[in-house]
C-alpha positions in Angstrom: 104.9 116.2 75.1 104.2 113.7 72.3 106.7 114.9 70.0 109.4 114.2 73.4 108.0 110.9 73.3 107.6 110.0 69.8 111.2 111.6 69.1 113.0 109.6 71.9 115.5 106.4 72.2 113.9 102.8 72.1 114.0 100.9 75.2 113.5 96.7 75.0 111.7 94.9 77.7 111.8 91.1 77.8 109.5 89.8 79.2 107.8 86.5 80.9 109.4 83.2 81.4 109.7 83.1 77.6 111.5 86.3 77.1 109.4 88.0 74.5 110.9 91.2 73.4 108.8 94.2 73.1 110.1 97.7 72.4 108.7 101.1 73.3 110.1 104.9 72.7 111.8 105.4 76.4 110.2 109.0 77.2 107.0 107.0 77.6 108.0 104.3 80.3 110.4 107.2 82.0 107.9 109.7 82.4 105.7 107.7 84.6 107.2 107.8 88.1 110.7 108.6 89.2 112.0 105.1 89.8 110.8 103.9 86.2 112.9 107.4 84.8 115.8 106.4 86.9 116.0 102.7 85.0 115.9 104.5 81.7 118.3 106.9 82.4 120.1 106.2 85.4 123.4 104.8 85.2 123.3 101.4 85.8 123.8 98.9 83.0 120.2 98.2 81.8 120.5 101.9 81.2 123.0 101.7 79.0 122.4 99.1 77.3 118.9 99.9 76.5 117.4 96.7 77.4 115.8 95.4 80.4 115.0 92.0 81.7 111.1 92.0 83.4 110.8 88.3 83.9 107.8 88.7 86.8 105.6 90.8 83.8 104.0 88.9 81.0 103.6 90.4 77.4 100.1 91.1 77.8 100.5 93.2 81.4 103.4 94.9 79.9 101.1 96.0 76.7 98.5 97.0 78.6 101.2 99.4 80.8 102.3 100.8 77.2 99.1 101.6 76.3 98.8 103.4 79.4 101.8 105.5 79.2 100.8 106.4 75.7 97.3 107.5 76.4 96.6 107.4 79.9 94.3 104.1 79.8 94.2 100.8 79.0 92.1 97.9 77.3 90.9 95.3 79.5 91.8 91.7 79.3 88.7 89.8 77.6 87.2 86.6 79.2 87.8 83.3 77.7 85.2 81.1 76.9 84.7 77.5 78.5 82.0 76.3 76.4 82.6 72.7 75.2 80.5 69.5 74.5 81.5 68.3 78.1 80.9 71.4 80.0 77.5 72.3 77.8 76.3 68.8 79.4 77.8 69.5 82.4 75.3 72.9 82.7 72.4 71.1 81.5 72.8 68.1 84.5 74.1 70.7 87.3 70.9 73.4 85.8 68.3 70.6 85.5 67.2 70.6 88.9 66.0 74.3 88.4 65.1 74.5 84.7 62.1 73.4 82.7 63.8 70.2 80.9 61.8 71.3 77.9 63.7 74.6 76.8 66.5 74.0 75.0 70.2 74.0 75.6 70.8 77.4 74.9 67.5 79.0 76.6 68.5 76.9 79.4 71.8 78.2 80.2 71.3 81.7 79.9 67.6 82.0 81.6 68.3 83.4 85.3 67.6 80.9 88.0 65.1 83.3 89.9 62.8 82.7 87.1 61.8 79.2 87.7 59.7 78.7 90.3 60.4 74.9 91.8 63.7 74.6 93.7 65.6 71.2 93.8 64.7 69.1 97.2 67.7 68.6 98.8 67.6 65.6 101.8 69.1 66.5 105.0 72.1 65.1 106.3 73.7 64.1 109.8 77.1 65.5 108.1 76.3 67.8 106.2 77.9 71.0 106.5 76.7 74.8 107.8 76.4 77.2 104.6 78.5 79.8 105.3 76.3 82.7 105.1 74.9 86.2 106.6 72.2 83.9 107.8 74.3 81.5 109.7 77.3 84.1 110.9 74.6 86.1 112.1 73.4 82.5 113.9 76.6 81.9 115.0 77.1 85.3 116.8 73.6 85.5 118.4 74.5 82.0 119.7 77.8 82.7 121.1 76.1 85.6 123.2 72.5 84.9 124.3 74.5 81.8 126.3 75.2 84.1 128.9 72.4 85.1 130.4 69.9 82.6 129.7 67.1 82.9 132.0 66.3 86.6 130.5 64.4 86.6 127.6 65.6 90.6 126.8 69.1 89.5 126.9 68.4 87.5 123.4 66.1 90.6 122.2 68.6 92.6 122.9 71.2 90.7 120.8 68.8 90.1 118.0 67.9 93.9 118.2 71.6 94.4 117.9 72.0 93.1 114.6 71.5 96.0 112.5 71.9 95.1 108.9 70.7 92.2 106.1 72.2 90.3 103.9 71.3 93.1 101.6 73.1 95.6 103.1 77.0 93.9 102.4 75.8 94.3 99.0 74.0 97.5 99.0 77.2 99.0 100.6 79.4 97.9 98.3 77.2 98.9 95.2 77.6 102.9 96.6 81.0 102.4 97.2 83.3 105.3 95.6 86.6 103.3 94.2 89.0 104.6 94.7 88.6 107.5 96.8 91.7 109.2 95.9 90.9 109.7 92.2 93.5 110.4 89.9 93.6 110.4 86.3 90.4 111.5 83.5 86.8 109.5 82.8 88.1 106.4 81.0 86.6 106.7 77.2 83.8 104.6 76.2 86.2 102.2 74.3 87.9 101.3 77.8 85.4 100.8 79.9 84.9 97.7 82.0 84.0 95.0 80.2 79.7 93.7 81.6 77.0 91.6 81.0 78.8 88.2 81.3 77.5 84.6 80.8 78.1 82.0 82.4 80.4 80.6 80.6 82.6 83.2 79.9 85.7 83.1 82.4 86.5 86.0 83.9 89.6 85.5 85.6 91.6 87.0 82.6 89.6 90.5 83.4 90.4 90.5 87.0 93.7 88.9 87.6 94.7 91.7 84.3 93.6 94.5 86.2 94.9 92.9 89.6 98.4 92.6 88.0 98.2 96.6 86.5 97.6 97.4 90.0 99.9 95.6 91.6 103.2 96.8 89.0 101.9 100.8 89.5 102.6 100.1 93.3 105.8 98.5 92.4 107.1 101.5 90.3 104.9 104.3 92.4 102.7 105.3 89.2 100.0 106.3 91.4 97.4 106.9 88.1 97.6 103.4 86.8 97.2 101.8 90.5 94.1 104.2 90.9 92.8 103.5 87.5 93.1 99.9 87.9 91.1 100.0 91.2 88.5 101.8 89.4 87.6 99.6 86.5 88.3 96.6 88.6 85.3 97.9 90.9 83.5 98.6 88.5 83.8 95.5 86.6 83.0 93.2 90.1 79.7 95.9 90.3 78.2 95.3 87.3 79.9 91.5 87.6 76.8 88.2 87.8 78.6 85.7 89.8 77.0 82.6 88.4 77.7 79.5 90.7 80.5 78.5 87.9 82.6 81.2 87.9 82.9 81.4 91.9 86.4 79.7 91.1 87.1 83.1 88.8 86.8 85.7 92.3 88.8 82.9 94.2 91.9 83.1 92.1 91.6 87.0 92.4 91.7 86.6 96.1 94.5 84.1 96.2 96.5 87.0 93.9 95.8 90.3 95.5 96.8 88.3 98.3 100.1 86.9 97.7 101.3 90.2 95.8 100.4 92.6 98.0 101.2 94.1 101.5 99.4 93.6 104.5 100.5 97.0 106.4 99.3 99.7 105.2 95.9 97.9 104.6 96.4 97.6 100.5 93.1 99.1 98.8 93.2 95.9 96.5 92.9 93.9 99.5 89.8 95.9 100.8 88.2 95.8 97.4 88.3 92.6 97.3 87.0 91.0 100.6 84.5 93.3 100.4 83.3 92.0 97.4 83.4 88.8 98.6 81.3 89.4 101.7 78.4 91.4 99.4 78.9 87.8 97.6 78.2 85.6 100.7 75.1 84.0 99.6 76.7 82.7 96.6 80.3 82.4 97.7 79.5 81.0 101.2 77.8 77.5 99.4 80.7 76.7 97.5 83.2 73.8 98.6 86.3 75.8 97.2 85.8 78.8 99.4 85.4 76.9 102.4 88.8 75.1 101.4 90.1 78.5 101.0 89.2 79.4 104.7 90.2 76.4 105.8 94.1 77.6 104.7 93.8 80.4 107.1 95.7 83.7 106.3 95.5 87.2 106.1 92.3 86.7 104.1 90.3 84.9 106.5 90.9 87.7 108.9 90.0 90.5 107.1 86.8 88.7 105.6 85.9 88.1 109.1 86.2 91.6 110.0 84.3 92.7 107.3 81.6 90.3 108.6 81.3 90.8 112.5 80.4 94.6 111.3 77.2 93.5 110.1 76.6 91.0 113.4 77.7 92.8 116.3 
């Protein structure tokens, strides 16, 4: 098998809006699903030619699929870092209200929040807006249904008794999740596994969006491993994944993706891996200003978040 690949034609992708070239021995792009075999050796022009124009891929993707169909896995993206003078005093004034203004700059940023014990005082306002929560869906529902029957107390035990989960459990359930289910290819090696243990200020969206976009080009070309090996170390990235207020922006962009490239019917596993995540996320991802703009858009999103969510309250 290696000596068919090594020993085949070259084949040059350009790729991106600014047409980088990258070449790669043909056997190993053909030998991955039958439409990618039928551009190498089919008998259109691209074919003949040996070159193909991939203006939708960027380098990096496209050398991360290489390294795929070379040895069956791939590196993930790394996160970028946003430290800076401004944003390093931008932590220190948003982290204040939590942290002992004595430790320093660097103790400060990385100590988790649980640890200190006095929690900024916030004054309530006439227009201020619901947190959107388990605590306040959960609210919402029991309010919606105790209205009809008033008078009985049991009709409103009987809705609270209907509520059978916590907050807990969205994240609990997501945590013993097997993704995917459909398993395809060998235990990734230690070198590729997903990368962990971020900090704050490390951006993630690089790490998702790279495995989001691996995902979405195996279902484009039917190469069923890489789409089920993406899944995986996506999962298992989001698991192990501390979603510091700051990077709430990073899972946003991954839902705006995995939502404008990929199908709604059949239900896309990216699509369920994702708003499931986000619901086991609630408590953090409910108090944030940009999600609530992202409901407010409406979409396919905001109906299969709320699905996920009237589970756990009805």
């Amino acid at each position: 098998m290696h000596e068919e690949i090594f020993t085949s034609e070259l084949f040059t992708f350009v790729l991106g809006h600014d047409k980088k070239e990258v070449t790669i021995h043909s056997e190993a792009i053909a030998r991955l699903s039958h439409s990618l075999n039928a551009m190498i050796r089919g008998p259109m022009r691209e074919s003949q030619e040996k070159i193909v124009v991939w203006d939708d891929v960027e380098a990096g993707d496209f050398i991360r699929l290489s390294q795929f169909a070379y040895c069956g896995d791939y590196s993930p993206a790394k996160p970028q870092s946003t430290a800076s003078v401004a944003e390093e005093s931008e932590v220190q004034q948003e982290d204040s209200k939590g942290l002992d203004a004595t430790l320093p700059l660097e103790e400060a940023v990385d100590a988790p929040l649980e640890e200190f014990a006095v929690p900024p005082i916030e004054e309530p306002t006439a227009a201020s807006e619901p947190e959107i929560s388990y605590e306040w869906a959960r609210t919402q529902w029991i309010s919606s249904h105790s209205h009809r029957d008033p008078p009985k107390k049991k009709s409103k035990n009987r809705v609270l008794e209907s509520v059978p989960r916590t907050k807990d459990a969205l994240k609990t359930e997501f945590q013993s999740k097997v993704f995917p289910e459909d398993r395809t290819w060998n235990t990734p090696s230690d070198l590729y596994e997903p990368v962990a243990l971020n900090l704050r200020e490390e951006d993630f969206t690089p790490v998702f969006l790279g495995h989001a976009r691996l995902y979405v080009l195996g279902s484009k070309y039917i190469i069923k491993n890489l789409t089920s090996l993406a899944l995986h170390k996506l999962y298992q990235t989001l698991k192990m994944f501390k979603l510091y207020k700051r990077r709430i922006n990073d899972v946003i962009e991954l839902v705006r993706y995995t939502y404008a490239n990929t199908s709604e019917s059949p239900k896309d596993a990216l699509r369920t891996l994702v708003k499931d995540y986000v619901a086991a996320e609630i408590d953090v991802v409910g108090k944030s200003t940009k999600f609530k703009s992202l409901l407010a858009e409406g979409g396919e999103f905001v109906v299969d978040f709320w699905e996920t969510m009237s589970k756990h309250i009805s």
